[in-house]
FIKOL-663094 format. One record per atom (N, C-alpha, C): x, y, z. Coordinates in steps of 0.02 Angstrom, whole numbers, padded with zeros to 5 digits, always signed. Layout:
% residues N
XYZ/...
This chain:
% residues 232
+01430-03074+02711/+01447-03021+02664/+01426-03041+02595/+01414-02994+02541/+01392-03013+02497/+01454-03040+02434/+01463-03028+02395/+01500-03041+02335/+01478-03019+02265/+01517-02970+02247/+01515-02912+02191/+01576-02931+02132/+01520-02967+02087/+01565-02989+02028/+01590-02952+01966/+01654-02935+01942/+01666-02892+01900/+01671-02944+01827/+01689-02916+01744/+01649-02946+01701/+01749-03014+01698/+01794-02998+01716/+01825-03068+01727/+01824-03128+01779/+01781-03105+01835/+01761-03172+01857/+01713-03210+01827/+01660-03159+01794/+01628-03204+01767/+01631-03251+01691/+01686-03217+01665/+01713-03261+01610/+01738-03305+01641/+01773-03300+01698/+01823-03355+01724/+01761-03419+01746/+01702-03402+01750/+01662-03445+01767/+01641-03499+01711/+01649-03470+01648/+01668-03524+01571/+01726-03544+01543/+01775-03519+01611/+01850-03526+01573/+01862-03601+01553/+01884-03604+01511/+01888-03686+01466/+01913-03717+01538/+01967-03713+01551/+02006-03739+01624/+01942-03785+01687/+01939-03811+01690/+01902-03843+01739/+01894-03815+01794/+01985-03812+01835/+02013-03798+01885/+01990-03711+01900/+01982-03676+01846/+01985-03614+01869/+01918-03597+01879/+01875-03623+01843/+01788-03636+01867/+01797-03676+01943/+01802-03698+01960/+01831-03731+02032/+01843-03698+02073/+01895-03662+02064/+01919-03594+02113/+01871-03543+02129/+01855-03538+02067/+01809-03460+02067/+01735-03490+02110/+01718-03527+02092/+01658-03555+02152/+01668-03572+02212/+01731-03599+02215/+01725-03617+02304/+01744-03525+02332/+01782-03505+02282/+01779-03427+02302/+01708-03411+02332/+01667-03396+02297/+01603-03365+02291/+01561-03408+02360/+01581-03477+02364/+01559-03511+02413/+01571-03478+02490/+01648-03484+02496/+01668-03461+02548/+01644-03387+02577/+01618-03337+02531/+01604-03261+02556/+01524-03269+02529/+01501-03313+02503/+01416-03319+02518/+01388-03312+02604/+01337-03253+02576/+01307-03255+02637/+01226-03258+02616/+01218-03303+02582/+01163-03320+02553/+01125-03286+02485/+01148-03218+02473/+01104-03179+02438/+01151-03180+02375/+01126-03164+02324/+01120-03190+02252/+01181-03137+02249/+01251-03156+02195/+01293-03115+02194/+01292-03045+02142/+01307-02999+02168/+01298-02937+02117/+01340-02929+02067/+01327-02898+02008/+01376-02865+01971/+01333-02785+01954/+01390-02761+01911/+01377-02667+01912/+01358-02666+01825/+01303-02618+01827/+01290-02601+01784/+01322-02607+01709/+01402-02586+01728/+01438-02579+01655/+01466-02647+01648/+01457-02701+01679/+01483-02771+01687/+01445-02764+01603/+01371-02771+01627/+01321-02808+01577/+01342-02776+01504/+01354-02685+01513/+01376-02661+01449/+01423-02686+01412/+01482-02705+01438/+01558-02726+01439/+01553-02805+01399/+01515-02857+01441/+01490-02910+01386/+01425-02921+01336/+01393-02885+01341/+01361-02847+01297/+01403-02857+01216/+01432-02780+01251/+01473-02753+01171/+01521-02827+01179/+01547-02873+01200/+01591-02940+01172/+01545-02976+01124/+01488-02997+01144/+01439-03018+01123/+01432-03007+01052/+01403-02929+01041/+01392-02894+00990/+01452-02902+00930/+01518-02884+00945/+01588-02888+00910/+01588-02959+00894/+01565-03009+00930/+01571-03092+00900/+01520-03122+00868/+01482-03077+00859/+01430-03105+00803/+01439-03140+00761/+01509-03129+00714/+01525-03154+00651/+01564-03198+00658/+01556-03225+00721/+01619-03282+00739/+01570-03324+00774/+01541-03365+00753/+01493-03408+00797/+01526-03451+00877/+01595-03477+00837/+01604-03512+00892/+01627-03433+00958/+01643-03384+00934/+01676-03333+00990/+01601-03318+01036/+01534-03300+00965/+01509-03282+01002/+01465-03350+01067/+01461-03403+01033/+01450-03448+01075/+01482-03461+01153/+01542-03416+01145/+01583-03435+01214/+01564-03357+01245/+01536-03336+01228/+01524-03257+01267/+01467-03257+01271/+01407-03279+01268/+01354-03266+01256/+01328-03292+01324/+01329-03362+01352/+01338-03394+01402/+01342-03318+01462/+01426-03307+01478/+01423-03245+01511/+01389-03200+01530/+01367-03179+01475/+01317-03134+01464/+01235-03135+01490/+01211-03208+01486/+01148-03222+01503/+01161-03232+01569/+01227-03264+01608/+01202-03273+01676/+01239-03189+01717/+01265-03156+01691/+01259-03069+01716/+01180-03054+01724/+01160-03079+01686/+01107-03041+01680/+01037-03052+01717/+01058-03111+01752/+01016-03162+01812/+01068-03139+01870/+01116-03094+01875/+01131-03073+01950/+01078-03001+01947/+01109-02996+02018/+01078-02926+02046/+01113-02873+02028/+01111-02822+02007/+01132-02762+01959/+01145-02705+02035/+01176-02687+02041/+01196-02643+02073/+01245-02577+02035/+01203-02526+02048/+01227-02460+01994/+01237-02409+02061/+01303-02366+02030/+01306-02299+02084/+01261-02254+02058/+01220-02225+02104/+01196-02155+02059/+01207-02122+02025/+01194-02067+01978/+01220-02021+01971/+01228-01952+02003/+01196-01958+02057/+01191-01909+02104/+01204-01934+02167/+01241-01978+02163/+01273-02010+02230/+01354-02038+02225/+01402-01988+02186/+01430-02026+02173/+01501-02027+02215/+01505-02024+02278/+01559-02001+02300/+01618-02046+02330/+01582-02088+02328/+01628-02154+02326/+01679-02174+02239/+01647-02146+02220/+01664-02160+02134/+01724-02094+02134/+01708-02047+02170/+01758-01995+02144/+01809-02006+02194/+01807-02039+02263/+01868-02056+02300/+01889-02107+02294/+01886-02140+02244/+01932-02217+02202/+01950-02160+02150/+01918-02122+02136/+01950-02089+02064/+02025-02049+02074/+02019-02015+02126/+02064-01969+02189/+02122-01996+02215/+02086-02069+02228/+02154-02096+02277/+02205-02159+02233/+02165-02155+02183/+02202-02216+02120/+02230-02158+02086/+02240-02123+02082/+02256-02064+02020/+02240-02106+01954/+02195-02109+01957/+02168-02137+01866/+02207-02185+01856/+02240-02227+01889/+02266-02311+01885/+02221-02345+01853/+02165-02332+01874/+02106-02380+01855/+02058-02367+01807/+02027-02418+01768/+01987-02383+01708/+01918-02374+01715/+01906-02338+01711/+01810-02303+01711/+01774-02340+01744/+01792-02403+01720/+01729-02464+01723/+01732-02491+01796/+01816-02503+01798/+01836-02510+01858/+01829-02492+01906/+01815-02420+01910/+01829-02384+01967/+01743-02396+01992/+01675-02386+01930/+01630-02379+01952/+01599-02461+01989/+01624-02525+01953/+01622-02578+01982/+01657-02592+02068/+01716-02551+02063/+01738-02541+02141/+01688-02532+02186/+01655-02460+02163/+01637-02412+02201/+01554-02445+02232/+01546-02500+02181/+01497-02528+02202/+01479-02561+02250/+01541-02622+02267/+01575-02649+02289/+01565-02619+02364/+01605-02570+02355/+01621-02548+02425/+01534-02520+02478/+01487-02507+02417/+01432-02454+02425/+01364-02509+02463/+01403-02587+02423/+01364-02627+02455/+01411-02700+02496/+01445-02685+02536/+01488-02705+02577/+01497-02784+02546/+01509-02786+02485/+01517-02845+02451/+01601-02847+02443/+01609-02912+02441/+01679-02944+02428/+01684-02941+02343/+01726-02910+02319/+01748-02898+02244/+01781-02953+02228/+01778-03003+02191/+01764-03057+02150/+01804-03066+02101/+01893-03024+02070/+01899-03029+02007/+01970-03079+01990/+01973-03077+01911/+02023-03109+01896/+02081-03085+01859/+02057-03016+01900/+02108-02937+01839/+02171-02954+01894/+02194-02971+01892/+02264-02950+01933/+02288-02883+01944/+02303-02832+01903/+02316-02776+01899/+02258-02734+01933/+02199-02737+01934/+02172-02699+01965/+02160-02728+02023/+02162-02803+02073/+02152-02803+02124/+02225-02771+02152/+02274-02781+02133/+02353-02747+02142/+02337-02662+02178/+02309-02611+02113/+02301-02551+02117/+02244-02558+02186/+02162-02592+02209/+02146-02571+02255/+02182-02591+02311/+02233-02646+02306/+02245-02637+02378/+02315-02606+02401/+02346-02572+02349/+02394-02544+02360/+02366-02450+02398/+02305-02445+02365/+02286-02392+02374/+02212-02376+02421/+02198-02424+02463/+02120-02426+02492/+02157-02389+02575/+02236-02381+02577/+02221-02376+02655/+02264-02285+02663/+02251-02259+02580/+02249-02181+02573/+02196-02135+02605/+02224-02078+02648/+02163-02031+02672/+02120-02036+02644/+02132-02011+02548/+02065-01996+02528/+02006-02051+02532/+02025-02117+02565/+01968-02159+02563/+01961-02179+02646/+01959-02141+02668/+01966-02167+02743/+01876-02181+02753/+01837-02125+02729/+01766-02121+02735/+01761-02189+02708/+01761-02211+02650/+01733-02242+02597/+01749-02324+02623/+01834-02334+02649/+01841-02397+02676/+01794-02419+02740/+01769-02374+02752/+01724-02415+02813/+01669-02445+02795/+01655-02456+02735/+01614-02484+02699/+01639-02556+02657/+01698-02546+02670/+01724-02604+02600/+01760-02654+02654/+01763-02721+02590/+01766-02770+02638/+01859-02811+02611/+01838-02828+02548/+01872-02855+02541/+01891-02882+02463/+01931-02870+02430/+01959-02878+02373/+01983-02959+02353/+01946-02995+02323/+01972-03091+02328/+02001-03077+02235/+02058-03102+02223/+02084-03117+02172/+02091-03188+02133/+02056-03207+02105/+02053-03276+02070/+02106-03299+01999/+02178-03308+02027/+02209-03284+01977/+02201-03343+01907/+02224-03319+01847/+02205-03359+01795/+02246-03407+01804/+02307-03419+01829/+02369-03463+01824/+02309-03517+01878/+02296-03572+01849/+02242-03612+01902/+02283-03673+01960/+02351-03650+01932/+02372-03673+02005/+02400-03634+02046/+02414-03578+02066/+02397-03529+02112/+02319-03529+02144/+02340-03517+02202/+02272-03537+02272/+02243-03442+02239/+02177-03458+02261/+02143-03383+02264/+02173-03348+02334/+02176-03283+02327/+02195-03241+02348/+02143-03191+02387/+02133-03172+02471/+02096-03102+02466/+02157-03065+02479/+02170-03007+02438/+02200-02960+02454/+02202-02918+02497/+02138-02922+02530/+02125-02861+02582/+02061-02901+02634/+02104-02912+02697/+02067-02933+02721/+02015-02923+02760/+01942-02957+02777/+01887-02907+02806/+01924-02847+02840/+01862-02796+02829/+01889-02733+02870/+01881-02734+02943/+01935-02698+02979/+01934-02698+03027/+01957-02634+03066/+01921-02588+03082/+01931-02521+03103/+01997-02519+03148/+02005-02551+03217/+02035-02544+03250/+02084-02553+03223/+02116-02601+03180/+02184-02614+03159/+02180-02550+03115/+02137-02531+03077/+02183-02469+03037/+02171-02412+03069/+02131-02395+03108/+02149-02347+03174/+02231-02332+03180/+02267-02392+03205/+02305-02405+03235/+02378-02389+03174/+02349-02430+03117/+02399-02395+03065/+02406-02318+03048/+02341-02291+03046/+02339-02215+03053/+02380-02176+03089/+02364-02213+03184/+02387-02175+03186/+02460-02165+03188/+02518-02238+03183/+02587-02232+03158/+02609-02199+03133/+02546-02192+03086/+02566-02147+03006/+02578-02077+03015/+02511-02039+03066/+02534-01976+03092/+02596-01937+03139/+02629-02001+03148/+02692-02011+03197/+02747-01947+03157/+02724-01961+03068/+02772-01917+03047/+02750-01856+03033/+02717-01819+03061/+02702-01751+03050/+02677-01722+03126/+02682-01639+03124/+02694-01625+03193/+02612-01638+03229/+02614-01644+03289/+02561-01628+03341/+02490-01600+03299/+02500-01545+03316/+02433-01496+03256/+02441-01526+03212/+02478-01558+03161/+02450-01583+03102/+02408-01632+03124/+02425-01668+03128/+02402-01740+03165/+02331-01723+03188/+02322-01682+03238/+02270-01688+03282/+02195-01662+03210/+02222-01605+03184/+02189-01575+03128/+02170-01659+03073/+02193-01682+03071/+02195-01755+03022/+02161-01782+03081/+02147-01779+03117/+02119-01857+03163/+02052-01812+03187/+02038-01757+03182/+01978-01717+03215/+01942-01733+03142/+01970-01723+03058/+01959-01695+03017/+01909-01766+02984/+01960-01824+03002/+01928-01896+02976/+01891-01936+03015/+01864-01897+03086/+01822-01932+03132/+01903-01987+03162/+01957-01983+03174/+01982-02041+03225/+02009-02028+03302/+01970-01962+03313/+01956-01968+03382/+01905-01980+03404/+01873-02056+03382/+01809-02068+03400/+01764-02051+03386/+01751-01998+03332/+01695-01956+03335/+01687-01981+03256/+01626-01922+03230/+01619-01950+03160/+01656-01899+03120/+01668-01902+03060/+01707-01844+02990/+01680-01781+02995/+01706-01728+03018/+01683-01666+03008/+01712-01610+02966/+01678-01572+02928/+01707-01524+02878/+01761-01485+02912/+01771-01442+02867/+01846-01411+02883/+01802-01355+02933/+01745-01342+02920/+01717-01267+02978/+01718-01303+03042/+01702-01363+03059/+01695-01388+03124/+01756-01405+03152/+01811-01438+03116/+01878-01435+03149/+01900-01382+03164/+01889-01328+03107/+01915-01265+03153/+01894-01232+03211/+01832-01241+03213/+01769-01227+03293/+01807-01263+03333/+01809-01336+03316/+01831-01381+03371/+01906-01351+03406/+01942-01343+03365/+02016-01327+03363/+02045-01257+03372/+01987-01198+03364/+02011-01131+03387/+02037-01100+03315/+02032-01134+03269/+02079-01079+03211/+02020-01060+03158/+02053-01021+03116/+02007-01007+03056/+02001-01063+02997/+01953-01066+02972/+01942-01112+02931/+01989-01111+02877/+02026-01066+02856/+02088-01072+02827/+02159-01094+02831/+02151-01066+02902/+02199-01109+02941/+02216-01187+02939/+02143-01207+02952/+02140-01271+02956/+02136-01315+02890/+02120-01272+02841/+02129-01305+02790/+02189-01305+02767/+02220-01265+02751/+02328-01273+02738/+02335-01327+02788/+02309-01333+02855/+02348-01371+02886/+02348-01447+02848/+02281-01470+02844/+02250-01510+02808/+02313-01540+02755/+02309-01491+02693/+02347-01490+02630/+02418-01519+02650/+02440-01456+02705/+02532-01480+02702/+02527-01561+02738/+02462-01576+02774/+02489-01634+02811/+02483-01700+02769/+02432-01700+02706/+02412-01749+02694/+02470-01726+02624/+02507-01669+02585/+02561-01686+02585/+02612-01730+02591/+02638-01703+02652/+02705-01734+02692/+02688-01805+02701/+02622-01840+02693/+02619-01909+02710/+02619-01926+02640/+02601-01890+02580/+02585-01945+02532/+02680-01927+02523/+02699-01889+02511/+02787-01896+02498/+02794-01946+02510/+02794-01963+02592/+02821-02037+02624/+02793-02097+02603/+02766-02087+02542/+02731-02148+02503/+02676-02146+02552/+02628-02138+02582/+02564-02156+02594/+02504-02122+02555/
């Protein structure tokens, strides 16, 4: 798998701390699968503008600058702008928890089955509290895994989310539908491809299923509803 660096691992890679340069590499070691690690487009913007703001501080900008040149020797990985639908179901299923930058560095992440790399605490928190929501059911079959490198350098690194694995969240799914009736359920499992099959729009579940496409869409609504109530 690859490894998709956001712009605090890679500070953490000059962090004065010895130990936490330590961590963060055998990190990067352990989920190397040979190919050069990525970061996202707004990484480079993000230390960039640090860069720029420490101009007048030689020694600040001396400690950012570093950063900055080796971003810029990874591999750049950008979402389209006409591809962005992974970007709008982190946007959907975080309810704006997460900030701009974030969400599009996620989305990258997930777009190129890379292991996310950071030392944000708070945002590895938000994806993995929120990666095993309907609205990302498409999008997780792509993503791998969230590693947290925390700053405290004696705390062990962390993956938060471990490789993906269909069958096990199959299996959580389908628990999950345990709480809503029959037809809901079946409408949710025709609707997200987990009867084996692949994701089909709301016209084909209703073909599949005998109702009108309206039908099937309320059903849709009240069910994924009644689950997020129950906290999912």
């Amino acid at each position: 798998m690859g490894v998709m660096l956001d712009s605090s691992a890679l500070i953490g890679l000059f962090e004065a701390d010895n130990r936490v340069r330590q961590a963060l590499r055998a990190s990067l070691e352990n989920h190397d699968d040979g190919s050069t690690p990525k970061t996202h487009a707004v990484v480079i913007g993000e230390l960039r503008t640090g860069v720029l703001a420490a101009e007048s501080d030689s020694l600040a900008e001396s400690r950012r600058r570093p950063v900055l040149d080796t971003a810029l020797t990874l591999d750049i990985e950008t979402v389209e702008a006409d591809d962005t639908t992974t970007f709008a179901q982190i946007t959907l299923s975080t309810k704006r928890s997460l900030g701009q930058n974030d969400r599009w560095i996620c989305a990258a992440a997930i777009r190129t089955r890379s292991t996310l790399v950071t030392q944000d605490a708070a945002m590895a928190e938000q994806l993995a509290r929120y990666f095993n929501t309907l609205d990302l059911l498409d999008a997780v079959e792509r993503y791998v895994k969230i590693c947290l490198i925390p700053r405290n350098p004696e705390q062990p690194a962390t993956g938060l989310r471990p490789p993906f694995d269909i069958d096990a969240l199959t299996d959580d799914v389908e628990t999950m539908l345990t709480n809503v009736s029959p037809t809901d359920a079946e409408v949710l499992r025709t609707r997200f491809g987990l009867d084996q099959g692949a994701p089909r729009t709301i016209g084909q579940v209703s073909e599949q299923l005998d109702m009108t496409p309206a039908h099937a869409a309320r059903i849709e609504r009240r069910a994924i509803a009644k689950l997020r109530s129950l906290g999912y």
